[in-house]
N, C-alpha and C positions, 0 to 999 in steps of 0.2 A: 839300307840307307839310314842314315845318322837324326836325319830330320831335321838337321841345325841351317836357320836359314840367316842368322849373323851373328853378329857379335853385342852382348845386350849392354854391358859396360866391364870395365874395370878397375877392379879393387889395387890402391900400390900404399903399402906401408913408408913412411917418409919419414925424414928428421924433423923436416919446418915445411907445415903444412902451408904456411901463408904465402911465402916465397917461392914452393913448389905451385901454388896454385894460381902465385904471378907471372909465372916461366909458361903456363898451361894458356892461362887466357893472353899475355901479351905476346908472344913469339907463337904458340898453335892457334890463335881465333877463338879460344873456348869464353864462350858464357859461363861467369860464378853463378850458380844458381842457390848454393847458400855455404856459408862458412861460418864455423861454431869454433870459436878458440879455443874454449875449454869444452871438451876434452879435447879437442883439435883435430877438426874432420873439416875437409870441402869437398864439394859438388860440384863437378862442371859437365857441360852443354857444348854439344858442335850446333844445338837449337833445333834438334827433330824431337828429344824426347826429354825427360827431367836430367837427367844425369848419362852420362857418356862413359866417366870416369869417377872416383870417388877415392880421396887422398886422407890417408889417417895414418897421423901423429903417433909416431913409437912412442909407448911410454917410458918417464923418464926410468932410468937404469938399465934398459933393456935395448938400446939402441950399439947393437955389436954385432961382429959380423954375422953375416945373415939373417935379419933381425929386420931389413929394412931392402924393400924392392917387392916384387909379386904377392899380392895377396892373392886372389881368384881372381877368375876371368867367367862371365859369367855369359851364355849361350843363350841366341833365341830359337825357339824351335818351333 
């Protein structure tokens, strides 16, 4: 047995953190629980634990293909 008993959040590399993190809280229900422009990271909440998901900002130049979507997915166990 694996011993993973959920899912603890995940990490998604993005173009526009702010926008992706309005798509997150007004269309999925997520709680912002904090958002830092620069360097360009947010935090969001379905409200059981601090963060659910966690959205950060390609840096500039580097935003090409596959550059941007999965970072980690991170396991409770």
């Amino acid at each position: 047995m694996s011993g993973i008993t959920g899912v603890g959040h995940v990490v998604l590399w993005v173009r526009d953190e702010a926008a992706s993190a309005d798509f997150y809280r007004d269309v999925l229900g997520m709680e912002a629980m904090r958002h830092t422009p620069e360097p360009g990271h947010a935090f969001l909440s379905f409200g059981r634990q601090h963060h659910d998901s966690a959205l950060f900002r390609v840096p500039a130049g580097e935003d090409s293909r596959g550059s941007v979507g999965l970072a980690y997915i991170a396991f409770k166990l």
